[in-house]
C-alpha positions, 0 to 999 in steps of 0.5 A: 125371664126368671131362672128356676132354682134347682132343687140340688141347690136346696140340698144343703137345706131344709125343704123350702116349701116346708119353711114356707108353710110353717111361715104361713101357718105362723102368720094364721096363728098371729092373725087369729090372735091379733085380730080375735078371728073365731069363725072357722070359715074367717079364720079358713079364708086367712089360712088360704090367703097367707098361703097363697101370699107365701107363695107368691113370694117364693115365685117372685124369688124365683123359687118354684115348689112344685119343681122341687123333690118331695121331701121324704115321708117322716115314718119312712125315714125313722123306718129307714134310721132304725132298719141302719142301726140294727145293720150297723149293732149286728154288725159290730158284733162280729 
């Protein structure tokens, strides 16, 4: 029986299952490049199978992205990065 991999284990890096569908969406991108797709619903069908194919390398691997955390939201982190420089500059001024 495969083990999962707890998602502390990927703290020291970047969201895998970001990773892997930017992995799948290169893969679209070359596909339609290499094999001239420039049907919306042939290249929508690639799309889902380069998905579904990363996917399942990752749970070969034992990874499992819905047991991971969600990586957190872009805007609420720049909000957040904004909210602690203002403290640390009010901060300094004293």
């Amino acid at each position: 029986m495969k083990k999962d991999i707890p998602g502390e284990l990927f703290g020291k890096y970047e969201n895998p299952t970001i990773k892997a569908k930017d992995f799948a969406d290169e893969i679209t991108s070359h596909n339609i490049i290499v094999k001239g797709l420039n049907k919306q619903a042939e290249i929508s069908q690639v799309h889902i199978d380069n998905n579904k194919a990363v996917c399942d390398i990752l749970l070969q691997r034992g990874a499992r992205p819905e047991s991971l955390p969600p990586a957190e939201d872009v805007k609420k982190l720049e909000r957040r990065l904004d909210t602690d420089d203002k403290k640390a500059a009010k901060g300094s001024k004293d």
